[in-house]
C-alpha positions as CSV (number, residue, x, y, z in Angstrom):
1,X,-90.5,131.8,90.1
2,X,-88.9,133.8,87.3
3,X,-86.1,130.6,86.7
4,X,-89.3,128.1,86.9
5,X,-91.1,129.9,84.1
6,X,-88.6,129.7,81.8
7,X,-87.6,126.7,82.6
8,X,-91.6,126.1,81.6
9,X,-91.1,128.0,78.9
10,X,-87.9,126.3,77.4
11,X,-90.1,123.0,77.9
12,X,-93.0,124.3,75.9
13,X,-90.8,125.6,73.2
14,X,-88.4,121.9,72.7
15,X,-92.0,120.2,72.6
16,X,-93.2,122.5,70.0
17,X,-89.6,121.7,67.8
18,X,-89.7,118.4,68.5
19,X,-93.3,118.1,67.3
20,X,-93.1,120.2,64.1
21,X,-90.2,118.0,63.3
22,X,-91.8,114.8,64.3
23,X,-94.6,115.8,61.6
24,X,-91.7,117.1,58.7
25,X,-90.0,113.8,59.1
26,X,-93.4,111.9,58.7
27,X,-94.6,113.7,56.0
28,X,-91.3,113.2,54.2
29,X,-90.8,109.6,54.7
30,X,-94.6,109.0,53.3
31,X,-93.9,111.5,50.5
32,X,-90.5,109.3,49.9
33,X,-92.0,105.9,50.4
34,X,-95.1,106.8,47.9
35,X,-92.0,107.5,45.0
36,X,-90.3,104.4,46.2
37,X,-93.3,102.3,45.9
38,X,-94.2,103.6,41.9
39,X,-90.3,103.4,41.2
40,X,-90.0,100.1,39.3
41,X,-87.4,101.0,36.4
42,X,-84.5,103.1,35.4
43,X,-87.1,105.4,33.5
44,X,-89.1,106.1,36.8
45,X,-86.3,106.5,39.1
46,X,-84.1,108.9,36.3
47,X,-87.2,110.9,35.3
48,X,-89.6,110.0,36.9
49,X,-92.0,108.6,34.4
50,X,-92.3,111.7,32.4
51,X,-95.8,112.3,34.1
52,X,-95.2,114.4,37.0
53,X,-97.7,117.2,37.7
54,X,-96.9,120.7,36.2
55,X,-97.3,122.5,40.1
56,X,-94.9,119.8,41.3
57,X,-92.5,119.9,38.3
58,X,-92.4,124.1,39.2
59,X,-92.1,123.6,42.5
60,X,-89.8,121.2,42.3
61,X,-87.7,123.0,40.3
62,X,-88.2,126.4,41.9
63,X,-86.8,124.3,45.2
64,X,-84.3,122.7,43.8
65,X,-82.9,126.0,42.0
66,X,-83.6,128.4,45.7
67,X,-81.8,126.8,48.5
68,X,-80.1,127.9,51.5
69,X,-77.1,129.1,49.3
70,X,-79.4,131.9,47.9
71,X,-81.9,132.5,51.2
72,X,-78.8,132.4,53.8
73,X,-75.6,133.2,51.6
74,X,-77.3,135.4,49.1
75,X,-79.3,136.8,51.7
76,X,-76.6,137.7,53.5
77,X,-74.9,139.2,50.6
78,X,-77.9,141.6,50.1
79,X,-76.9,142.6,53.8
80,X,-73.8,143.9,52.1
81,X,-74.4,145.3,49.0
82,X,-77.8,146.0,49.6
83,X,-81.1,146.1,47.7
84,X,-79.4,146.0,44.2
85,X,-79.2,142.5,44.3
86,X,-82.6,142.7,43.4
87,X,-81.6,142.7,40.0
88,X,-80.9,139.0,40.5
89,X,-84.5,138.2,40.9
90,X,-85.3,139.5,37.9
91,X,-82.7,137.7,36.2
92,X,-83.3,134.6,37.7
93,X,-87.6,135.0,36.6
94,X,-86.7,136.2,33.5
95,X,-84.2,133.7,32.7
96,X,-84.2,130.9,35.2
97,X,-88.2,130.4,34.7
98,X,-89.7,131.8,31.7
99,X,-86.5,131.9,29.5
100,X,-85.9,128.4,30.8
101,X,-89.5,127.1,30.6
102,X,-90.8,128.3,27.3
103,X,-87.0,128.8,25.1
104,X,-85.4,125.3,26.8
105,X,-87.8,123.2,28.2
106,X,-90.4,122.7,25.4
107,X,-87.3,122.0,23.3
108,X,-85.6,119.3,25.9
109,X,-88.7,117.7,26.6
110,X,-89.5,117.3,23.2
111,X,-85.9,116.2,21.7
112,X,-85.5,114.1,25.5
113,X,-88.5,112.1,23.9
114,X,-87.4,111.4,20.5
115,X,-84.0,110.2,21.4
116,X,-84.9,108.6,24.5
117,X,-82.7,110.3,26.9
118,X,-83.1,110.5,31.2
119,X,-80.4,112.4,31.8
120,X,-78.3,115.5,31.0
121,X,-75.4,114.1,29.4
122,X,-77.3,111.7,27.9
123,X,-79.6,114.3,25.9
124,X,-76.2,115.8,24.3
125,X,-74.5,113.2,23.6
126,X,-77.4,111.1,22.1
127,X,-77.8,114.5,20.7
128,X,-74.6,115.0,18.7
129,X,-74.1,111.0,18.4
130,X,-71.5,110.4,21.0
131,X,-70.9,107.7,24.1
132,X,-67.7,109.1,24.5
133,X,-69.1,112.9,25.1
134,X,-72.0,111.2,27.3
135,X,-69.7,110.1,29.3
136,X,-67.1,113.1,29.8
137,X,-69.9,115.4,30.5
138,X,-71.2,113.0,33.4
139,X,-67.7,112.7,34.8
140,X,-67.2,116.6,35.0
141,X,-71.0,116.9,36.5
142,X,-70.2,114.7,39.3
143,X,-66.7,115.9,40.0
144,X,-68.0,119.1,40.4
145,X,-71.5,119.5,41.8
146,X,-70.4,117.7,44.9
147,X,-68.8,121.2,45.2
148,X,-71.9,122.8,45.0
149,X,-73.6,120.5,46.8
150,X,-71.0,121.1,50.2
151,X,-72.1,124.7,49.7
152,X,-75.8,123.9,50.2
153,X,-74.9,121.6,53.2
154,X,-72.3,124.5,54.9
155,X,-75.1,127.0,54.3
156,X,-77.8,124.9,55.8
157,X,-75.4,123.7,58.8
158,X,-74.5,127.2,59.7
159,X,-78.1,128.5,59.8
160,X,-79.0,125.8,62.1
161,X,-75.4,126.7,64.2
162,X,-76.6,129.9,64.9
163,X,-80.0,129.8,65.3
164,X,-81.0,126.4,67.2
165,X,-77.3,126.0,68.5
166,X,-76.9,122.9,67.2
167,X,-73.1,121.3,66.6
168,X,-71.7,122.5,63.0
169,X,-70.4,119.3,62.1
170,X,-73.6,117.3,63.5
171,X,-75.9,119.0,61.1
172,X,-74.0,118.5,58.3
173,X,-74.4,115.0,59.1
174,X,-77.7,114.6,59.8
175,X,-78.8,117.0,56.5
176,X,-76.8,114.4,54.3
177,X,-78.2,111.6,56.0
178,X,-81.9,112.5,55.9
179,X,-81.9,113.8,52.1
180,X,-80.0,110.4,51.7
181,X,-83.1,108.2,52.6
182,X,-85.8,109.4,50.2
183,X,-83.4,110.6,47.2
184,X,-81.9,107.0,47.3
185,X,-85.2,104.5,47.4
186,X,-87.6,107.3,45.9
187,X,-85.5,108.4,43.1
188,X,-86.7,111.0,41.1
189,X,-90.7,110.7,42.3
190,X,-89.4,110.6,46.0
191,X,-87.4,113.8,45.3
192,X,-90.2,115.7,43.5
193,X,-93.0,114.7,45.7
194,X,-90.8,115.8,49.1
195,X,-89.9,119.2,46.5
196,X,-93.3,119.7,46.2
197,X,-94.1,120.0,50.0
198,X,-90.5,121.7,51.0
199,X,-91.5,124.3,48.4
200,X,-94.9,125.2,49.3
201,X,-92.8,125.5,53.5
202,X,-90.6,127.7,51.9
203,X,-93.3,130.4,50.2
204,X,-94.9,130.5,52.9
205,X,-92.2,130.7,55.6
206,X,-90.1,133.5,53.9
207,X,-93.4,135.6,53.0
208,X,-94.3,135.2,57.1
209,X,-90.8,136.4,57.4
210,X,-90.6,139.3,55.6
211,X,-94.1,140.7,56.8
212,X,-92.2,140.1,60.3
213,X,-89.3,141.8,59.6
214,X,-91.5,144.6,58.5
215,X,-93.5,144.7,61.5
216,X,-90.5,145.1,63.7
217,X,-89.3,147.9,62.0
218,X,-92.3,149.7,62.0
219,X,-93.8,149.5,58.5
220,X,-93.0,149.3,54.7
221,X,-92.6,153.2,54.3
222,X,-90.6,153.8,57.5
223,X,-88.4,150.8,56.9
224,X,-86.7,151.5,53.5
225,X,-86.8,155.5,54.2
226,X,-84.2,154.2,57.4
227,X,-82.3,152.1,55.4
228,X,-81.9,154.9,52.8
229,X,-80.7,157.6,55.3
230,X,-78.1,155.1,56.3
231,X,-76.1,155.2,52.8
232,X,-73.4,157.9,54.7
233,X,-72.4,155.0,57.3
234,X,-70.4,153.6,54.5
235,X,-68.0,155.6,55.0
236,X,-68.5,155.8,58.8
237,X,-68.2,152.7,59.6
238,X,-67.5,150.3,57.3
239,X,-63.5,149.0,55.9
240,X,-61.6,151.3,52.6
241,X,-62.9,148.0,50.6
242,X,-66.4,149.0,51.3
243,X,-66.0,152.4,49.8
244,X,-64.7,151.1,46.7
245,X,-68.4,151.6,44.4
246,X,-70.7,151.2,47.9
247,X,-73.0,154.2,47.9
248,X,-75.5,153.0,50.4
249,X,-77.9,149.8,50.4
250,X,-80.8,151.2,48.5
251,X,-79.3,152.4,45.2
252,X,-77.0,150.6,42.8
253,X,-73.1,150.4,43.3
254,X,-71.4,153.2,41.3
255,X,-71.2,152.2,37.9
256,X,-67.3,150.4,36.9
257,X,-66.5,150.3,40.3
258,X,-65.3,147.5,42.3
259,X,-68.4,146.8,44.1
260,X,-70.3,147.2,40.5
261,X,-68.2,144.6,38.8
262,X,-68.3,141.8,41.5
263,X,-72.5,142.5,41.5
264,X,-72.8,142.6,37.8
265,X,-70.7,140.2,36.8
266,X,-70.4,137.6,39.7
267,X,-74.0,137.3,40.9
268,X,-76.3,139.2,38.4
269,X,-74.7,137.7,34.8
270,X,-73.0,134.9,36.6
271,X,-75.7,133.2,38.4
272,X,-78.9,134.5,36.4
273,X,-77.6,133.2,33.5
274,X,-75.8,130.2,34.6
275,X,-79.2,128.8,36.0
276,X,-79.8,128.0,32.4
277,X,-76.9,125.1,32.1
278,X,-77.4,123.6,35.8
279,X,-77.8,119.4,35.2
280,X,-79.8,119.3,37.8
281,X,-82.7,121.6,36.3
282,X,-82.5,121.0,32.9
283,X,-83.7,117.4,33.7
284,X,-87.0,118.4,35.4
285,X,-88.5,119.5,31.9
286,X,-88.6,115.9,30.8
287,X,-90.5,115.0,33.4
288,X,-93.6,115.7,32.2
289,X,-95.8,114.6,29.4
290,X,-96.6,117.8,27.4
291,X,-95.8,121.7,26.6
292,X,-99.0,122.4,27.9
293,X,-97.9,120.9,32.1
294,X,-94.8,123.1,31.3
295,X,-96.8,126.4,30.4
296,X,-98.7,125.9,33.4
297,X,-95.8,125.6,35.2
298,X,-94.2,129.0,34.7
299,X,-96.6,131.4,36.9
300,X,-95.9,128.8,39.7
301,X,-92.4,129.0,39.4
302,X,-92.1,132.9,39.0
303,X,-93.8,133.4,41.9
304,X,-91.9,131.0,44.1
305,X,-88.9,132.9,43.1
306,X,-90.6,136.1,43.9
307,X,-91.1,135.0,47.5
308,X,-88.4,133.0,48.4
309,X,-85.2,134.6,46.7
310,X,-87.2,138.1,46.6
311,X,-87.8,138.0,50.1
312,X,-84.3,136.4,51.6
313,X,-82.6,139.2,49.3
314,X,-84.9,142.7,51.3
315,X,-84.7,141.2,54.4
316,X,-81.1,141.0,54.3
317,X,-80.5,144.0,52.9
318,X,-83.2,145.4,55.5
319,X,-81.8,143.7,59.0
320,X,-79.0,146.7,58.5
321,X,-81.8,149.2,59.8
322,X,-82.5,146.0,62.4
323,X,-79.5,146.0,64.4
324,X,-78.2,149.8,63.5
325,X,-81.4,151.1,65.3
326,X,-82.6,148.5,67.7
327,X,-80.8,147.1,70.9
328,X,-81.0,143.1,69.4
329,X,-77.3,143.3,67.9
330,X,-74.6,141.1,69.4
331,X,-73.3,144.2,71.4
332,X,-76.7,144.7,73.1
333,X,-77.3,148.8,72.5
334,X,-74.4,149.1,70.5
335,X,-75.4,150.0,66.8
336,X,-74.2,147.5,64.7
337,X,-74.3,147.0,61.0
338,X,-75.4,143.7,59.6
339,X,-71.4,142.8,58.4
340,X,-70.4,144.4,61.5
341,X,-72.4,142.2,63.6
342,X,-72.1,138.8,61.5
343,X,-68.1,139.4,62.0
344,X,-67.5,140.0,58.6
345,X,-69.0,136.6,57.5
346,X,-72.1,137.1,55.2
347,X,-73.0,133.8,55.5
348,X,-74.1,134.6,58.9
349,X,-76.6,137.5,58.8
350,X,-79.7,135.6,58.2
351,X,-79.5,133.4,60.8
352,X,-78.2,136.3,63.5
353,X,-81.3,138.1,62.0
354,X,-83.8,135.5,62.4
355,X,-82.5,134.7,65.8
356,X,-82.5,138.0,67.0
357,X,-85.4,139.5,65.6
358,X,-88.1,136.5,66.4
359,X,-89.9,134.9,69.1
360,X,-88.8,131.7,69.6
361,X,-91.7,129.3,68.5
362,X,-91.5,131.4,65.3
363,X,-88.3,131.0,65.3
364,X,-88.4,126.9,64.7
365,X,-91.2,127.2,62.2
366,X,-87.8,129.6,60.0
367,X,-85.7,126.7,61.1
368,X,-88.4,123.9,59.0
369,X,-88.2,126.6,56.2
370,X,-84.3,126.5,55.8
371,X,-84.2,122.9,57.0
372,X,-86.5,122.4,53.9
373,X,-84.3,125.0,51.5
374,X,-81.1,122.9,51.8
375,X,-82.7,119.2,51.8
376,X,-85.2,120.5,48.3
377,X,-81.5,121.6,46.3
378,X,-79.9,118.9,47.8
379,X,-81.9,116.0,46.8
380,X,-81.9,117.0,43.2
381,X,-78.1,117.7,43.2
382,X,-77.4,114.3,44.9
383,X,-80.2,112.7,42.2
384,X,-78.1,114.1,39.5
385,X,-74.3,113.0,40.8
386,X,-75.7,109.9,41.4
387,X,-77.4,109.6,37.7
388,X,-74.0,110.6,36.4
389,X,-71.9,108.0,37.6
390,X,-74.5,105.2,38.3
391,X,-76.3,105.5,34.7
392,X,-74.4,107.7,32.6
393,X,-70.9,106.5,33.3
394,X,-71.0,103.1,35.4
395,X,-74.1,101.9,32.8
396,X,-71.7,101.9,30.1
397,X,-69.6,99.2,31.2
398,X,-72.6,97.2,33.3
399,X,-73.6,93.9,31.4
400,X,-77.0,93.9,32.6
401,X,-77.6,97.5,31.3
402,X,-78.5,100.1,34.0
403,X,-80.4,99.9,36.8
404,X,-81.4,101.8,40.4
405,X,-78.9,99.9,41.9
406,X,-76.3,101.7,40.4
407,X,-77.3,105.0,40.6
408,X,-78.2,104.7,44.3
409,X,-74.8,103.6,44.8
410,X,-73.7,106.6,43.0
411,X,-75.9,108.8,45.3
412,X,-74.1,107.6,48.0
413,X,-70.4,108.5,46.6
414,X,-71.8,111.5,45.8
415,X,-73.0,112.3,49.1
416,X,-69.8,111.6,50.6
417,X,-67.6,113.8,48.6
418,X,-70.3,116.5,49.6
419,X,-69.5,115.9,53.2
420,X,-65.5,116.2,52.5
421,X,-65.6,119.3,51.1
422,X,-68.2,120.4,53.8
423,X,-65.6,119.9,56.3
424,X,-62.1,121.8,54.4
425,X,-64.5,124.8,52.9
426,X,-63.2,127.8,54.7
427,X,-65.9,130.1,56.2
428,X,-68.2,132.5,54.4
429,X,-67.9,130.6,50.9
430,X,-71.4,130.0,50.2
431,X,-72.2,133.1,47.9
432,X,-68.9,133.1,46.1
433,X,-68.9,129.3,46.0
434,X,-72.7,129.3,44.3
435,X,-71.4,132.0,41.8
436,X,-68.1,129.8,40.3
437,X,-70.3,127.0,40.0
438,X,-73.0,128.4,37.9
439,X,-70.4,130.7,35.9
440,X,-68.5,127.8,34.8
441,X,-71.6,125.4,34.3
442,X,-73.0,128.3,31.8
443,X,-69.4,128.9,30.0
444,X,-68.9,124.7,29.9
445,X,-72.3,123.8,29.1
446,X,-74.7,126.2,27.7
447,X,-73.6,127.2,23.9
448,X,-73.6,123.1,23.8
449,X,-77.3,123.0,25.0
450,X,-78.5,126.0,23.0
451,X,-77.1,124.5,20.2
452,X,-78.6,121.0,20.7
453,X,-81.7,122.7,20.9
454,X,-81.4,125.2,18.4
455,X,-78.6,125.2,15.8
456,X,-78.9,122.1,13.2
457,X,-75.0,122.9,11.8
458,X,-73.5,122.3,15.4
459,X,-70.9,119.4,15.4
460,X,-69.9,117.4,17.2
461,X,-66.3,118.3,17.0
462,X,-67.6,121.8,17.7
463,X,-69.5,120.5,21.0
464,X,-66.2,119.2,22.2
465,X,-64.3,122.2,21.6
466,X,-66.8,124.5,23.3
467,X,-66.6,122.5,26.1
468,X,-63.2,122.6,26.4
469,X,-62.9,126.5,25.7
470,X,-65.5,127.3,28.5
471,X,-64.1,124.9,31.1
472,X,-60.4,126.1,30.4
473,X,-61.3,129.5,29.9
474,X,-63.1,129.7,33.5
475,X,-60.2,127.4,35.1
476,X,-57.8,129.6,33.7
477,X,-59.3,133.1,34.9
478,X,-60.1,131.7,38.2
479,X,-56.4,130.9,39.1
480,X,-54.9,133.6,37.2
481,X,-57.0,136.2,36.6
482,X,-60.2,136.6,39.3
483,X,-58.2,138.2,42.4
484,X,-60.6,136.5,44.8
485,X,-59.7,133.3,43.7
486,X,-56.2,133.5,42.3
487,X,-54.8,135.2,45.2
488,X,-56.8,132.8,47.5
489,X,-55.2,129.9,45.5
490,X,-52.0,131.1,45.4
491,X,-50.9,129.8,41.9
492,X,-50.4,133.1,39.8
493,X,-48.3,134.5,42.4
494,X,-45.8,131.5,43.0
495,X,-45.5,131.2,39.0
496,X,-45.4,135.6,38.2
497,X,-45.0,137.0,41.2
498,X,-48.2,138.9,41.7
499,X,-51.9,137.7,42.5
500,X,-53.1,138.2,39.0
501,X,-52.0,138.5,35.6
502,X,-53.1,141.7,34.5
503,X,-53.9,144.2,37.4
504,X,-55.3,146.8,35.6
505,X,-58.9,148.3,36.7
506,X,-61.5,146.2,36.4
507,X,-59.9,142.7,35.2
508,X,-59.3,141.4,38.6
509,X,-62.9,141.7,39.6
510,X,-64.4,140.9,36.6
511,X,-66.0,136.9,37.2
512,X,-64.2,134.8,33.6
513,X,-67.8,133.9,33.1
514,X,-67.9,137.2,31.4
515,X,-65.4,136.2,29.0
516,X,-65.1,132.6,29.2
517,X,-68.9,132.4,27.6
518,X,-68.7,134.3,24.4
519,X,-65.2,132.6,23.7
520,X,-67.0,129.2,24.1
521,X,-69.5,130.6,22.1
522,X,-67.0,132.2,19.4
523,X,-64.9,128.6,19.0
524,X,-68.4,126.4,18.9
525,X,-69.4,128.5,15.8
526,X,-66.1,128.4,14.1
527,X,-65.4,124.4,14.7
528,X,-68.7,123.9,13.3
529,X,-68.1,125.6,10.5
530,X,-64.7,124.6,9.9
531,X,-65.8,120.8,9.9
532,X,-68.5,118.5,7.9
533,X,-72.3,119.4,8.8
534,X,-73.9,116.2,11.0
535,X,-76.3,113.8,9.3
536,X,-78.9,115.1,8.1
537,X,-81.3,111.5,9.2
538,X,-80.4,112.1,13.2
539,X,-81.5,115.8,12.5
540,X,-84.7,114.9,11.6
541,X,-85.4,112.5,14.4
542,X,-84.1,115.0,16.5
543,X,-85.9,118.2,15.2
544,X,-89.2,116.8,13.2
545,X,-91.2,116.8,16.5
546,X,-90.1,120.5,17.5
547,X,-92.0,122.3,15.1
């Protein structure tokens, strides 16, 4: 009897999946047909007729900046670290929305409109008068986000892996080939509409889930006062490299220390600010029609980063209290840490969590929410790589001019590389991989974007060597500076004989974003000076309407 109910049980439990899914894949395809069907020129598919709804624009943008790289690998990080990673939330509200929002999008919006510009590279190099910069700014983007975008397909792949049991190289498969349908017939309406719904899954999923995870541990109160009396199991339990700053996962890591400079300076400064120079976002705010959809949209975006990245980031730093005091680790009534039990592979302590601590219908509702986390990032990534070579770059030398055709073609180019760098990525490279993306995004891209927003004596020879002083500063420090990286590589040490360049406390843990910015910063302003101002009739196009 016992075998036949849970063979009734597993039954009931692969008909509930299979139905939830059934109704995800519907909604998505009508969400992706409806943008395909109002998709009828370059401007709809690129930008998706600059009049999308301010709660899907913040939604859309809140989903496409949270994925599974910050719910699962950042998550996971927290497990580590702890609850300091906090901090990140607050950078990523206070820069990645209302920063964002109110200092760059009313800006972008209104300069995207006055020189007619659907994408990225096309905004700075219309911007600062240049094809040539158009196009070398396109080429970097979709040489390099397909990095990123492997990231988001590893961290959803592995969540699925663990939780549903699901083949690792399978999911990565089916991931890329579902986001591949609606991102290339819906374009940019098809991506925003299915945003839209994946966002509003993921709120409510990761809310449900941290109200869970405080249930099972028997309250708010008794929960963090556990994971606080834990901070002398540092020591205890965990590896020498844990003890280098780690004073426990409810406090701060001690101030200069290793632990302190890879939180500070990797993922805090790193990530918070680089959200300001990602393609993929910066597009969104000339999507819509007015500064008044984009004022609306900044309490909805705040708050879906309050309950997606806030919540992943506690309930990874709480699952340490989880499997220390509860008999649901891997070693069943062993006490476990979270790093202990994942193997020593971040990326896996949300999903062990989840699958551990849940029921399993609960459990597949989580699944939908990270299921929706990776496809919402990696629709807008793949809309973006495929912008960049389709429109940016490949419209250049097209006859006809542009059209869907070509970016959709670039979609699929970009989706492959994606799935080739999926497959060679070694294991637990999600958080680190996330951070190198955004640091060298923000040291490449953002004094050029603040200054086409903001500084009327940028040049464009100053542009170009900003440009070239972030990318080559952050190239540069990741291969011979960054010991994660550069020992990882292998480079510095086959040319000097030692893993980094200087060794001396704290340079080979500080992230080159930290330096790479304010010398791109330093070597914009002195070009610009150094060479003849820009004309003063593109200045007023560009700025009259931004009063």
């Amino acid at each position: 009897m016992p075998v036949l109910f849970s063979a009734i049980g597993g039954a009931i439990n692969s008909l509930a999946m299979g139905g939830l899914l059934l109704i995800y894949a519907a909604m998505i395809t009508y969400l992706g047909f409806r943008g395909f069907r109002k998709t009828r020129n370059s401007n709809d598919y690129l930008l998706a007729g600059r009049s999308v709804n301010p709660f899907v624009m913040a939604m859309s943008y809140g989903a496409a900046f949270i994925s599974t790289s910050a719910l699962v690998g950042f998550g996971g990080i927290a497990g580590e670290f702890g609850m300091g990673l906090m901090w990140l939330v607050f950078m990523n509200i206070a820069f990645g929305i209302i920063g964002a929002f109110v200092w760059f999008g009313r800006r972008t919006r209104r300069i995207g409109v006055a020189l007619d510009a659907k994408t990225f590279p096309e905004f700075i190099g219309k911007r600062f008068q240049s094809e040539k910069m158009k196009v070398f700014i396109a080429a970097v983007i979709f040489c390099f986000l397909p990095l990123y975008s492997s990231v988001v397909l590893i961290s959803g792949a592995r969540f699925l892996q663990e939780v549903m049991g699901l083949p690792y190289q399978a999911v990565l498969l089916i991931f890329a080939a579902v986001v591949a349908v609606y991102v290339i017939f819906g374009g940019l309406k098809g991506v925003m509409y299915v945003d839209a719904l994946i966002g509003t899954i993921m709120v409510g999923g990761m809310l449900t889930l941290l109200i869970l995870c405080y249930v099972r541990l028997g309250g708010f109160t008794e929960a963090h006062q556990a994971l606080t009396d834990m901070a002398p199991l540092v020591k205890e339990r965990l590896p020498l490299e844990y003890s280098l700053g780690h004073r426990g996962w409810t406090v701060m890591p001690e101030f200069n220390s290793v632990w302190w400079w890879t939180l500070v300076s990797s993922l805090m400064l790193g990530v918070g600010i680089g959200a300001l120079a990602q393609p993929q976002l910066a597009v969104k705010f000339m999507t819509v029609k007015s500064d008044r959809e984009l004022n609306r949209a900044v309490m909805v975006g705040s708050f879906f980063i309050l309950c997606t990245a806030g919540a992943a980031y506690m309930i990874g730093a709480l699952s340490n209290v989880f499997f220390y005091y509860t008999d649901k680790g891997i070693a069943e009534g062993q006490a476990q840490l979270a790093i202990e039990v994942a193997g020593g592979n971040p990326d896996l302590i949300i999903p062990i969590f989840i699958r551990e601590a849940l029921p399993q219908v609960v459990l597949y509702i989580f699944a939908l929410t990270m299921l929706s986390a990776a496809m919402s990032t990696l629709s807008s990534l793949f809309h973006v790589s495929g912008s960049s070579i389709g429109y940016d770059i490949c419209g250049k030398f097209n006859r006809n001019g542009t059209s869907p055709m070509l970016t959709r073609a670039g979609v699929v180019v970009g989706i492959i590389l994606s799935l080739l760098f999926a497959f060679i990525l070694p294991p637990g490279i999600v958080a680190r991989g996330t951070a190198i993306f955004f640091g060298v995004c923000a040291a490449a891209f953002l004094p050029a974007y603040v200054a086409a927003l903001y500084w009327k004596r940028a040049t464009r020879a100053g542009i170009w060597a900003a440009i070239a002083a972030g990318a080559g500063v952050s190239a540069f420090g990741l291969l011979f500076m960054h010991r994660k990286e550069s020992a990882m590589l292998g480079i510095c040490e086959k040319l000097f004989g030692k893993t980094e360049l200087i060794s001396a406390h704290p340079w080979p843990h500080v992230d080159p974003f930290v330096y790479a910015l304010p010398i791109s910063v330093i070597v914009l302003i002195a070009v610009s000076l150094l060479t003849a101002p820009p004309d003063e009739a593109h200045l007023k196009k560009c700025f009259d309407n931004c009063r």
